[in-house]
C-alpha positions as CSV (number, residue, x, y, z in Angstrom):
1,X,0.0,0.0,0.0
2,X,0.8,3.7,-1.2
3,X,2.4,5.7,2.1
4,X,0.4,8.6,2.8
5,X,1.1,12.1,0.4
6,X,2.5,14.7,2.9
7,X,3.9,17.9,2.3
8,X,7.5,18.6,3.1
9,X,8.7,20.9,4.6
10,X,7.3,25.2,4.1
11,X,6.2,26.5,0.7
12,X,8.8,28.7,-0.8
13,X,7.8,32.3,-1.5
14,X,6.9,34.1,-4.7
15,X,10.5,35.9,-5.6
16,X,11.0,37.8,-8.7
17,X,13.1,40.1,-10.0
18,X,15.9,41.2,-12.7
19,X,19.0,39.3,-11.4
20,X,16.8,37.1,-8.6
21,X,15.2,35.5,-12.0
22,X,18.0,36.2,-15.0
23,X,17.8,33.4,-17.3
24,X,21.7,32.4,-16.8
25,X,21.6,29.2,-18.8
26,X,19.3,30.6,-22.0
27,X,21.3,34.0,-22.0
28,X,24.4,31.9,-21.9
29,X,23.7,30.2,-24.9
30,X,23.2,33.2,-27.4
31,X,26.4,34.3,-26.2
32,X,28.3,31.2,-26.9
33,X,26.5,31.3,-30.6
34,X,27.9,34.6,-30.7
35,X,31.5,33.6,-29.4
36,X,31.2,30.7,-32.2
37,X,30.6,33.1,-34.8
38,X,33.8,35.4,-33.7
39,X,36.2,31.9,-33.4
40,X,35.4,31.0,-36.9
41,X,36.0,34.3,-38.2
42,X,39.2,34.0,-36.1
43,X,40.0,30.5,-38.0
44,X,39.3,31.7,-41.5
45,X,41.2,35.7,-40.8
46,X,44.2,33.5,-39.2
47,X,44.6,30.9,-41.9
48,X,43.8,32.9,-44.5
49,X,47.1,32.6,-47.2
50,X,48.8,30.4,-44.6
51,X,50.8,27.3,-45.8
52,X,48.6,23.8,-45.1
53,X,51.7,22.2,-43.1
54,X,52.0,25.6,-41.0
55,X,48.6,26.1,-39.5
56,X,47.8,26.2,-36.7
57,X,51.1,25.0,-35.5
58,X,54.1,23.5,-37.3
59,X,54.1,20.3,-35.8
60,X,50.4,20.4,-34.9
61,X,48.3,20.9,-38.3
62,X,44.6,20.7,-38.3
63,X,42.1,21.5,-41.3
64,X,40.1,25.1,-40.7
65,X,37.2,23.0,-41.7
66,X,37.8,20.9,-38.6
67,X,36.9,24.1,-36.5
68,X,34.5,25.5,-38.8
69,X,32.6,22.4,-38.2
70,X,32.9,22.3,-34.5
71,X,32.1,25.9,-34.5
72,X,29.2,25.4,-36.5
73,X,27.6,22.7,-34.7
74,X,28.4,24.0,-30.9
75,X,27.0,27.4,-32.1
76,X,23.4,25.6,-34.1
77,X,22.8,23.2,-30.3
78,X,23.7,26.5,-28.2
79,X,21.0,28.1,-30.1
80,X,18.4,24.8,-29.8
81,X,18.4,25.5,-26.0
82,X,18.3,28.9,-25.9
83,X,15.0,27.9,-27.8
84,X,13.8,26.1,-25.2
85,X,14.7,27.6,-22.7
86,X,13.0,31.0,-23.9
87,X,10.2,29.0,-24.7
88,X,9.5,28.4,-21.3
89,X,9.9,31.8,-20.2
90,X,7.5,33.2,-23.0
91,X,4.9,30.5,-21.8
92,X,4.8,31.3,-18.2
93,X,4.6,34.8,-19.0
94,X,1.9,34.3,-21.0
95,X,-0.3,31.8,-18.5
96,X,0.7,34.9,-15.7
97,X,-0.8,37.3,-18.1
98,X,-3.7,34.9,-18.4
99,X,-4.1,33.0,-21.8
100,X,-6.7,30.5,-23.6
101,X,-5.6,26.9,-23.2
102,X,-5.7,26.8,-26.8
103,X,-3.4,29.6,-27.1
104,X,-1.0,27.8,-24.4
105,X,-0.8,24.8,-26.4
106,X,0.6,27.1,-29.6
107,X,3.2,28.6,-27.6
108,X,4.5,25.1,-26.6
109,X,4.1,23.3,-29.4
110,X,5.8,25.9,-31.8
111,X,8.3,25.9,-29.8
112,X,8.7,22.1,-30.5
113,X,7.8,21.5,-34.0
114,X,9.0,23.5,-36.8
115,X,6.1,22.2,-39.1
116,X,3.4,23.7,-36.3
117,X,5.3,26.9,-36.4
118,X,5.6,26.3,-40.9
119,X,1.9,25.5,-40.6
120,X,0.5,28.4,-37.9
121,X,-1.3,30.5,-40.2
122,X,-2.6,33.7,-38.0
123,X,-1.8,32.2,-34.9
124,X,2.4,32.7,-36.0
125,X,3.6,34.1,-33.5
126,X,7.4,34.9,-32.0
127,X,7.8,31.5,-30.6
128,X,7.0,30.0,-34.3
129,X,9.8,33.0,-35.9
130,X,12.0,31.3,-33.7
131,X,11.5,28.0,-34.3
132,X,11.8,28.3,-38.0
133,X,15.1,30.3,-38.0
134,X,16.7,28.0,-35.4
135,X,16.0,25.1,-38.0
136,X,17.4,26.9,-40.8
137,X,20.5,28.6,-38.9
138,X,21.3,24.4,-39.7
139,X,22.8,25.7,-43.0
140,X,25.6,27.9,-41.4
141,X,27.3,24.3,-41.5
142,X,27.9,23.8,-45.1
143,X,28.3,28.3,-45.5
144,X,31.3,28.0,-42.8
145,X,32.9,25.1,-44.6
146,X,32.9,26.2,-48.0
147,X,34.1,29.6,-46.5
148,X,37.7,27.9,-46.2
149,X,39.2,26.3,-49.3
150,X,42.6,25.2,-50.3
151,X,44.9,26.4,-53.5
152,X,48.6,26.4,-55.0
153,X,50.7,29.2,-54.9
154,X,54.4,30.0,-55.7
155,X,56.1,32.4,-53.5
156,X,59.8,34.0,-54.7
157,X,62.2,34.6,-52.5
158,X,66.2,35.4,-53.3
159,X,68.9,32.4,-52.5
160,X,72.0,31.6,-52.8
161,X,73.6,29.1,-54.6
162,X,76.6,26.4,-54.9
163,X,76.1,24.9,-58.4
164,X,79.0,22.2,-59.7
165,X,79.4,23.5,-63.1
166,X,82.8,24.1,-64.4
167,X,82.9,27.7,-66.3
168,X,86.4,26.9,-67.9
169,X,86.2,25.9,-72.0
170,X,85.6,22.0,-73.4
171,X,89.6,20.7,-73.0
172,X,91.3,20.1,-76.3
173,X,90.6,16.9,-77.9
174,X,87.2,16.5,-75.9
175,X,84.1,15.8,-78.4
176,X,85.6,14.2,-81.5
177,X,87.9,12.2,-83.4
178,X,89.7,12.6,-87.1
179,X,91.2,9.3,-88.9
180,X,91.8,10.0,-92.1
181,X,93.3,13.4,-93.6
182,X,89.9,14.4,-95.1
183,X,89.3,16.7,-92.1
184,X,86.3,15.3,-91.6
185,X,85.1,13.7,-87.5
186,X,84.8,9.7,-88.1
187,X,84.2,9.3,-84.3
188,X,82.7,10.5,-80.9
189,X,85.1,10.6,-78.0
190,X,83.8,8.4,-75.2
191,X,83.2,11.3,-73.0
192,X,81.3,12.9,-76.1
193,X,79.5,9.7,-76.8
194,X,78.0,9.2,-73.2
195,X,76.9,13.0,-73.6
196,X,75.4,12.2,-77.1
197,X,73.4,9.6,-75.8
198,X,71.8,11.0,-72.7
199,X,70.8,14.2,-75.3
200,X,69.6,11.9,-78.2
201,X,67.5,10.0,-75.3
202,X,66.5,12.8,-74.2
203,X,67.5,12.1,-70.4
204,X,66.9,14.9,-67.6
205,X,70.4,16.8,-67.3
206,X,70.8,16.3,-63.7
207,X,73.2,18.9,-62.1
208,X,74.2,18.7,-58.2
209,X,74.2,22.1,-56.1
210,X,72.6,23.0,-53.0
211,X,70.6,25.9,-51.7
212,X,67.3,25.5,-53.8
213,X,64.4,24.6,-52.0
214,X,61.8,24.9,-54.5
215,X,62.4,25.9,-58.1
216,X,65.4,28.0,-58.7
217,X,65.8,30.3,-61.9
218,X,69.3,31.7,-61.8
219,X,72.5,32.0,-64.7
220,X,75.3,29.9,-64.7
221,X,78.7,30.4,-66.6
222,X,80.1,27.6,-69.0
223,X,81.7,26.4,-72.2
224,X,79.4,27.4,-75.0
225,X,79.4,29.1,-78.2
226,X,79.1,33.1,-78.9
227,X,76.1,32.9,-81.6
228,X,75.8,35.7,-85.0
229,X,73.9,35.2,-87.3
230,X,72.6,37.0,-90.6
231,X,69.6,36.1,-92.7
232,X,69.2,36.9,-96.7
233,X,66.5,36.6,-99.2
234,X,67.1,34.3,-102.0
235,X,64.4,34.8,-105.4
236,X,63.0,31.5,-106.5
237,X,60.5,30.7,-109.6
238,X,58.7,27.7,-109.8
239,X,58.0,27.1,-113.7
240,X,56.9,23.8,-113.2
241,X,58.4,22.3,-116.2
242,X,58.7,18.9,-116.6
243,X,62.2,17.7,-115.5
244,X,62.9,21.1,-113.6
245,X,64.2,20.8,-110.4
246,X,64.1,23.4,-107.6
247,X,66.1,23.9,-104.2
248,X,63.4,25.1,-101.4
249,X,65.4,24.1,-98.4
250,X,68.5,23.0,-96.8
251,X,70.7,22.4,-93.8
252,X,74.3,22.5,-93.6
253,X,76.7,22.2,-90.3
254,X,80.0,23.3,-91.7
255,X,83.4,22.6,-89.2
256,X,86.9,22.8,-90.7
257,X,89.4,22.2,-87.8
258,X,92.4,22.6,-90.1
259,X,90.9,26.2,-91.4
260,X,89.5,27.2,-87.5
261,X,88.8,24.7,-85.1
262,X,87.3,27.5,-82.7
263,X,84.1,28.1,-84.9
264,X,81.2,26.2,-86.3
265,X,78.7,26.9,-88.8
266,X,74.7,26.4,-89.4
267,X,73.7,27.1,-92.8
268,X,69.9,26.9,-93.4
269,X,67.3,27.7,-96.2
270,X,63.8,27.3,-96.7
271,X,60.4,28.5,-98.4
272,X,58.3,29.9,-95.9
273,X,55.7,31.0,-98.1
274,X,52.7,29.2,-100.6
275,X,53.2,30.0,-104.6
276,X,54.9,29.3,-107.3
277,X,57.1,32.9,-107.2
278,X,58.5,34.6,-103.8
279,X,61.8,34.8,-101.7
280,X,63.5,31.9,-99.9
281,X,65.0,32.8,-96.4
282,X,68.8,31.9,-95.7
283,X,69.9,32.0,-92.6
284,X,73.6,31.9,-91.6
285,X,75.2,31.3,-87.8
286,X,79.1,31.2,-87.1
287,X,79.3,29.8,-83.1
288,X,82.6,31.1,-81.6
289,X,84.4,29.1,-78.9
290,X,83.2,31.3,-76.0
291,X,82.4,31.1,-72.6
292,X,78.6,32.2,-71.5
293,X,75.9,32.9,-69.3
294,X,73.1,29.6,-69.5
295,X,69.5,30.7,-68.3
296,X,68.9,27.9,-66.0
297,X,65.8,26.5,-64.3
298,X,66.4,23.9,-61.5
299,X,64.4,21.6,-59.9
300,X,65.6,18.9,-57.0
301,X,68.7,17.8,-58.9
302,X,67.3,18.5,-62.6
303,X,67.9,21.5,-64.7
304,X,66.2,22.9,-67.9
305,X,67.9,25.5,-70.5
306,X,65.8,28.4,-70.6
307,X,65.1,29.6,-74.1
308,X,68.2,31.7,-75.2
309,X,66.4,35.4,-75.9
310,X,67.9,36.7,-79.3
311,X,67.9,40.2,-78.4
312,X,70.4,38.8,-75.2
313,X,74.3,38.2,-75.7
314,X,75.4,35.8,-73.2
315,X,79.0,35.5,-74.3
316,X,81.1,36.3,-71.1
317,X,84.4,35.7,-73.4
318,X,85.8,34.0,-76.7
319,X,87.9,31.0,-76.6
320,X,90.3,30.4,-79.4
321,X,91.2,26.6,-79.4
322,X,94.6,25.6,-81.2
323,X,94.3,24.3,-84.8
324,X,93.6,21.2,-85.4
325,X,95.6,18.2,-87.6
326,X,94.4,15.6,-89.3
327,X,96.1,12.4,-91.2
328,X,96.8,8.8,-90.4
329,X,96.3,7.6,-87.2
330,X,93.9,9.1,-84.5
331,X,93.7,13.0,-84.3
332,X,91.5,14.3,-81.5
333,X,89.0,17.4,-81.7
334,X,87.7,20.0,-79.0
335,X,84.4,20.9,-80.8
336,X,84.2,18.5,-84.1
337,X,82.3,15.6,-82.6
338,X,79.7,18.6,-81.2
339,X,79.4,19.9,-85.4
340,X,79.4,15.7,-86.3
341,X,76.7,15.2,-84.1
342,X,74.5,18.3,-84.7
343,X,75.2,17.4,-88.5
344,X,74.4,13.9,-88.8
345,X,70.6,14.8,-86.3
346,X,69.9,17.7,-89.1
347,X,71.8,17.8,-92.2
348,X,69.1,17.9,-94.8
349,X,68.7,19.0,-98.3
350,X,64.9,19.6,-99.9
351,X,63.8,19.8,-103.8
352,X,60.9,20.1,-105.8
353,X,61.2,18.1,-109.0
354,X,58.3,18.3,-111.6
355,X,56.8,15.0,-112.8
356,X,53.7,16.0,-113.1
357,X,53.4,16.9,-109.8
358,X,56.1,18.7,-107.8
359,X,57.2,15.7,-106.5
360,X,59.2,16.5,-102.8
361,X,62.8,14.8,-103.4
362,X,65.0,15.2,-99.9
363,X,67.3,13.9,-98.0
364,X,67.7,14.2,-93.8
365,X,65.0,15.0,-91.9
366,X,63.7,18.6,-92.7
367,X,61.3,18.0,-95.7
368,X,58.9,15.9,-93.2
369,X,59.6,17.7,-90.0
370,X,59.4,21.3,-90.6
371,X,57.0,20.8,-93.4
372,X,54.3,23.6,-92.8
373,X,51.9,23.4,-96.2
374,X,48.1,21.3,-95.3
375,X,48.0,18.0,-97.1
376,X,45.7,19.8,-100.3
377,X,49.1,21.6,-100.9
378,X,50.9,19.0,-101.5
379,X,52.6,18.4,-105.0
380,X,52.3,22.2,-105.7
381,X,53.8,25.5,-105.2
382,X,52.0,25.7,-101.9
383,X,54.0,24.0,-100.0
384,X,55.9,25.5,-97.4
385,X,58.5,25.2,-94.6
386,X,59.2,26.9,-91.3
387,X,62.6,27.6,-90.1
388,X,64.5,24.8,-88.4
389,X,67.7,27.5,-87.6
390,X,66.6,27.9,-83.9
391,X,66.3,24.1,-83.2
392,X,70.0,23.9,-84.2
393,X,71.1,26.2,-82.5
394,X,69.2,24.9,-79.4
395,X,70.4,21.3,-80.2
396,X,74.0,22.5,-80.5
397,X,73.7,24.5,-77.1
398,X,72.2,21.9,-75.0
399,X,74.8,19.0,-76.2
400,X,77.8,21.8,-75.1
401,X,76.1,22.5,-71.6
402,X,75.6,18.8,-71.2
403,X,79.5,18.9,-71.7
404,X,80.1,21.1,-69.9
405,X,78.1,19.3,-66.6
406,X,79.9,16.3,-67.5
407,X,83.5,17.8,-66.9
408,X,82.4,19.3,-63.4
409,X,83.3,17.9,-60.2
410,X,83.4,18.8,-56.6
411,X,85.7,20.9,-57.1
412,X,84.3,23.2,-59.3
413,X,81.8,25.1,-58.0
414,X,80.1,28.2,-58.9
415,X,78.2,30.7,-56.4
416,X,74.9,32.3,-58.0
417,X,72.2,34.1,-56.8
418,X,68.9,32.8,-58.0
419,X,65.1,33.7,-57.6
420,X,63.8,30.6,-55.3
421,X,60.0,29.5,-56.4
422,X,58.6,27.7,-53.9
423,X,55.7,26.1,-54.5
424,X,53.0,25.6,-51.7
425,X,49.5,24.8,-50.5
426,X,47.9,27.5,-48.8
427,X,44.5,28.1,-47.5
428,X,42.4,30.5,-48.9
429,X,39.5,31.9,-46.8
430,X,36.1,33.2,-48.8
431,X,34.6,36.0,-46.4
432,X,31.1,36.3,-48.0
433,X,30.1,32.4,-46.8
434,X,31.3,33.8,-43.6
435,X,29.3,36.8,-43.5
436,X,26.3,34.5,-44.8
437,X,26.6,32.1,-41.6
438,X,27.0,35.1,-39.5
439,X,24.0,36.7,-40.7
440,X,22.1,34.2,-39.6
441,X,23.3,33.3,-36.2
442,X,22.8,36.6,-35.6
443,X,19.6,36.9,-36.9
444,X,18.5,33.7,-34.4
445,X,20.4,35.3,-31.6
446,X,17.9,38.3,-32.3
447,X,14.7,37.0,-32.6
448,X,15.5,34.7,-29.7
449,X,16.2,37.0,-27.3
450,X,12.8,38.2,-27.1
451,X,11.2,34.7,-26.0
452,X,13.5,36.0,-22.5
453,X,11.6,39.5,-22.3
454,X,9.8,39.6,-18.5
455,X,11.9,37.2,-17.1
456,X,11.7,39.5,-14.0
457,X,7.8,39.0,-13.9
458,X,8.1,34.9,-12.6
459,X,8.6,34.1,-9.4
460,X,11.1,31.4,-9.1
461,X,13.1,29.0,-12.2
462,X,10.2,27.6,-14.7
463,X,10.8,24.8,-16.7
464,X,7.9,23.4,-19.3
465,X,8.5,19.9,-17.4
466,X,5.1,18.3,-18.0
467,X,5.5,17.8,-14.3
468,X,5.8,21.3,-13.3
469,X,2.8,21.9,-15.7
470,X,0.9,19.6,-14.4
471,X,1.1,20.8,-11.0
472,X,0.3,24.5,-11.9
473,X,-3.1,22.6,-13.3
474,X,-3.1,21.6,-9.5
475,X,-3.2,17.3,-10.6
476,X,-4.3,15.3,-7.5
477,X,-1.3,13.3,-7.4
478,X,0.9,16.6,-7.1
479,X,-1.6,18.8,-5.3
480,X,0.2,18.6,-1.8
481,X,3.6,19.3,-2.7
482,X,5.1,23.4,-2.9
483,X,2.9,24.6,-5.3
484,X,5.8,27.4,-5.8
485,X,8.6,24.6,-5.9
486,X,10.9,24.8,-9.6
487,X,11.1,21.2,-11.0
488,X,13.6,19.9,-9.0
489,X,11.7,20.5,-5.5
490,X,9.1,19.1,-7.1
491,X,11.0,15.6,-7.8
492,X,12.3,15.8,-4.5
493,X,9.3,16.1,-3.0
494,X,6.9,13.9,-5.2
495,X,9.4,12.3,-7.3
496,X,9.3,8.6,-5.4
497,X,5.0,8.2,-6.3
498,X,4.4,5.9,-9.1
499,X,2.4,6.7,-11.4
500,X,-0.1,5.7,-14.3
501,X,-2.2,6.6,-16.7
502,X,-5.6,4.8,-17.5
503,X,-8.7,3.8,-16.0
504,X,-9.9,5.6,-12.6
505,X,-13.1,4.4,-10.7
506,X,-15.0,7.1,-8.8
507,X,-18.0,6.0,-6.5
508,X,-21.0,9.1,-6.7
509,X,-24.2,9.3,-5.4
510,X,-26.7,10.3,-8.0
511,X,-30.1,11.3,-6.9
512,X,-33.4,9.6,-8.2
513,X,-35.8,11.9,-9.1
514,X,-36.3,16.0,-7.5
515,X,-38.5,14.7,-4.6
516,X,-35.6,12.7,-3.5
517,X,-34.1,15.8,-2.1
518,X,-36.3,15.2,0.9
519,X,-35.0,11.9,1.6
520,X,-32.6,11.1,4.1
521,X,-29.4,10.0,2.8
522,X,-30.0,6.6,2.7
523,X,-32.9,6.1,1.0
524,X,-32.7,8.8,-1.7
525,X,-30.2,8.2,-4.3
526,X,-28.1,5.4,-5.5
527,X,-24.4,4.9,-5.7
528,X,-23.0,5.1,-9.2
529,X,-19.8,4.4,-10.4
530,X,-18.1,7.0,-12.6
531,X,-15.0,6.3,-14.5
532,X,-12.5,8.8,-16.2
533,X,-9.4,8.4,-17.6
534,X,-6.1,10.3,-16.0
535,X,-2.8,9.6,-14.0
536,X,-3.3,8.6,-10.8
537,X,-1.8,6.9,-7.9
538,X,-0.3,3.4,-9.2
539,X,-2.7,1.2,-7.3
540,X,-5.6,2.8,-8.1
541,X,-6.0,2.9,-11.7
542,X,-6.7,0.3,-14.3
543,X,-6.1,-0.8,-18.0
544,X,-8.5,0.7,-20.7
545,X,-11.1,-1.0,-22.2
546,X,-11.5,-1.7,-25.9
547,X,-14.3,0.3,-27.0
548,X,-15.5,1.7,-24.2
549,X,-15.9,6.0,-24.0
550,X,-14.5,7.6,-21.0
551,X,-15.4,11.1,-19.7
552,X,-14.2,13.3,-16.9
């Protein structure tokens, strides 16, 4: 059996006021939203342009989307219980003020179900405002994390340099080899011939140094050749007569060691231009011996010639090599196997002989690479070449420099100063998803700061417990505990009863007829049993019958 319901203890008084009733926890809230707007626009303004492996800490890297995140979601729960808890504020002040019970249902349930508060119709009111923002304030998540973003940049800084390249001229004898008194190179010196290879291969020219940490552009001095060149016009016609046969292009690499062994020479010709009549362009390049300035780029332990500029002389100083001799036997050559090897890639010779058509007759491999003309041009004056001078001249340089690397040593090393490119991942803040998740949290923390308005009106901590409700509706089973008590009096007090809901019996004595009135008690009525449906006392309530209708 139940023990007996007794009050505990005195009532506590009716105390309200500003501070006496200041809605710590609810207040609270909105402010942390509003501190988690200020630490993501502290995340985003701090990594903003800073490198990926540098933020926050060196040895302690974290995303800003990591934060953003957090941020976002501690700021969107802070701002669910701020809803609730001014929810219960605005619905005590409103049952103080005196309210329908319709009326009191809207202000709780708006303030639980973002569809009622979609749904309300005339009956919106700032509870339902504040609902609906506080469940779209949600997409701050996705603003704040698209607000930080992630990109490439390269950042130049000034280094210095220590580059093994040896900036003295090829040694005699070093590229090529004479065997016969013609004068002309039969063979590639070893040392030339592992050089040839790695450029006919193509290989990455790999060049040790230290001091670059990214990608270095700088200049470099080594054995190379002072370039001049002049270019002519030469007429041609085209008659197209059968048998004729017409010279429209042409490469020559001319070295005479004997005559000057310091200088080379690039001959080239060709027809740049569609019809039968016009000017072929000749082109002619002596390279001097010389030492020069190389445009380098280096990355790691690779380096790249940069494009020699025209309008640039690199030529630090000329180099005049010894002649050379030729005859029986084996004669050595400083720059011969260079002019044999540029000679033998590009030596060509181009004609157009007419046999009905202008039939291309060549030899080497200009006529098919440097051809220019579309394929309806060809077998007609229209065809056309472009100028294979500058590949040459690039092929020429790039086999010397190559030499050059492959003579160097510890011991000789040059000191440069070079523009470091460093190349690195940096994150890149977007301000205007920002200020879109901070308009909103705002927004919320602005329309619910009202639902706190009169907290100084109530006279202790309210709460919209269904227990605490229930006793302002003065329920039996609560009716003899503090009827000023907050929710956690309440549960000390009444919070060991058991409860349940269902089927109450209630004995009452209805009377018979109206002349019963004048019968004693015992003889002037009958005992009915009336049952209602409620919570009650544990022992004294039953389960629900199917079917059956149940009124208070």
């Amino acid at each position: 059996m139940s023990p007996p319901y007794q009050q505990l203890g005195r009532g506590h008084p009716w105390q309200s006021g500003f501070v006496k009733r200041f809605p710590w926890p609810g207040i609270s809230a909105l402010f942390g939203a509003i501190l988690c707007v200020v630490a993501s626009a502290v995340v985003l303004r701090s990594s903003n342009g800073t490198r990926t492996d540098l933020w926050p800490a060196e040895n302690h890297t974290f995303q800003p989307a990591v934060f953003l995140a957090l941020f976002s979601a501690l700021a969107n729960t802070l701002l669910r219980f701020a809803l609730q808890e001014g929810c219960a504020i605005t619905w005590w002040r409103e049952v103080i003020k005196g309210k329908s019970i319709a009326d009191l249902h809207r202000y709780w349930f708006y303030g639980a179900s973002a569809k009622a508060s979609l749904t309300s119709g005339k009956h919106f009111n700032k509870v339902a405002l504040g609902c609906l923002l506080t469940t779209i304030v949600v997409i701050d998540g996705p603003l704040l994390q698209r607000a930080s973003t992630i990109t490439t940049v390269s950042l130049a800084g000034a280094v210095t340099l220590s580059v093994s390249l040896s900036p003295d001229p090829l040694p005699f004898g070093f590229s090529g080899l004479y065997m016969t008194r013609a004068y002309d190179i039969n063979l590639f010196t070893p040392a030339f011939a592992s050089v040839f290879r790695e450029f006919n291969s193509n290989s990455a020219i790999k060049l040790n140094h230290t001091g670059c940490g990214g990608v270095c552009n700088t200049t470099v001095t080594a054995a190379g050749f002072d370039q001049r060149c002049t270019t002519t016009q030469l007429p041609y016609n085209i008659s197209e007569e059968a048998g004729d046969i017409y010279d429209v292009g042409s490469i020559v690499i001319w070295f005479d060691g004997e005559f000057d062994s310091s200088v080379i020479q690039v001959n080239t010709t060709f027809k740049p231009d569609s019809g039968c009549t016009g000017q072929l362009v000749a082109t002619t390049c002596d390279l001097q011996v010389a030492t020069v300035e190389y445009h380098v780029i280096i990355t790691n332990d690779t380096v790249t010639l940069a494009a020699r500029p025209s309008t640039v002389n690199d030529t630090i100083e000329l180099q005049y090599p010894a002649r050379e001799a030729a005859g029986l036997g084996v004669w050595p050559s400083t720059i011969g196997g260079i002019a044999f090897a540029a000679g033998n890639l590009y030596t060509s010779n181009v004609t157009l002989e007419e046999t009905g058509v202008l039939a291309v007759q060549a030899t080497g491999p200009m006529s098919y690479t440097y051809i220019a003309s579309d394929q309806q041009s060809y077998g007609t004056c229209d065809m056309s070449w472009t100028d294979p001078t500058a590949d040459v001249l690039a092929a020429i340089r790039q086999m010397t420099f190559r030499s050059a690397i492959s003579l160097s040593n510890g011991t000789t090393q040059q000191t440069v100063q070079a523009t470091d490119f460093t190349t690195y991942t940096v994150y890149v803040s977007d301000f205007a998803y920002l200020g879109g998740a901070v308009t909103l949290i705002i927004l919320n923390t602005c329309v619910l700061f009202p639902l706190f308005l009169g907290w100084w009106h109530l006279g202790r901590t309210t709460s919209l417990s269904p227990i605490e409700v229930a006793k302002a509706f003065r329920a039996p089973l609560l009716r003899d505990s503090d009827c000023n008590g907050d929710i956690d009096m309440l549960l000390e007090e009444t919070g060991f009863r058991k409860a349940r809901y269902g089927v109450v019996n209630e004995q009452e004595l209805t009377p018979i007829d109206a002349v019963s009135a004048h019968l004693d008690d015992n003889e002037g009525g009958m005992e009915t049993i009336r049952q209602r449906l409620e919570i009650a006392r544990l022992g004294s309530v039953s389960l629900p019958f199917e079917g059956h209708t149940y009124r208070d």
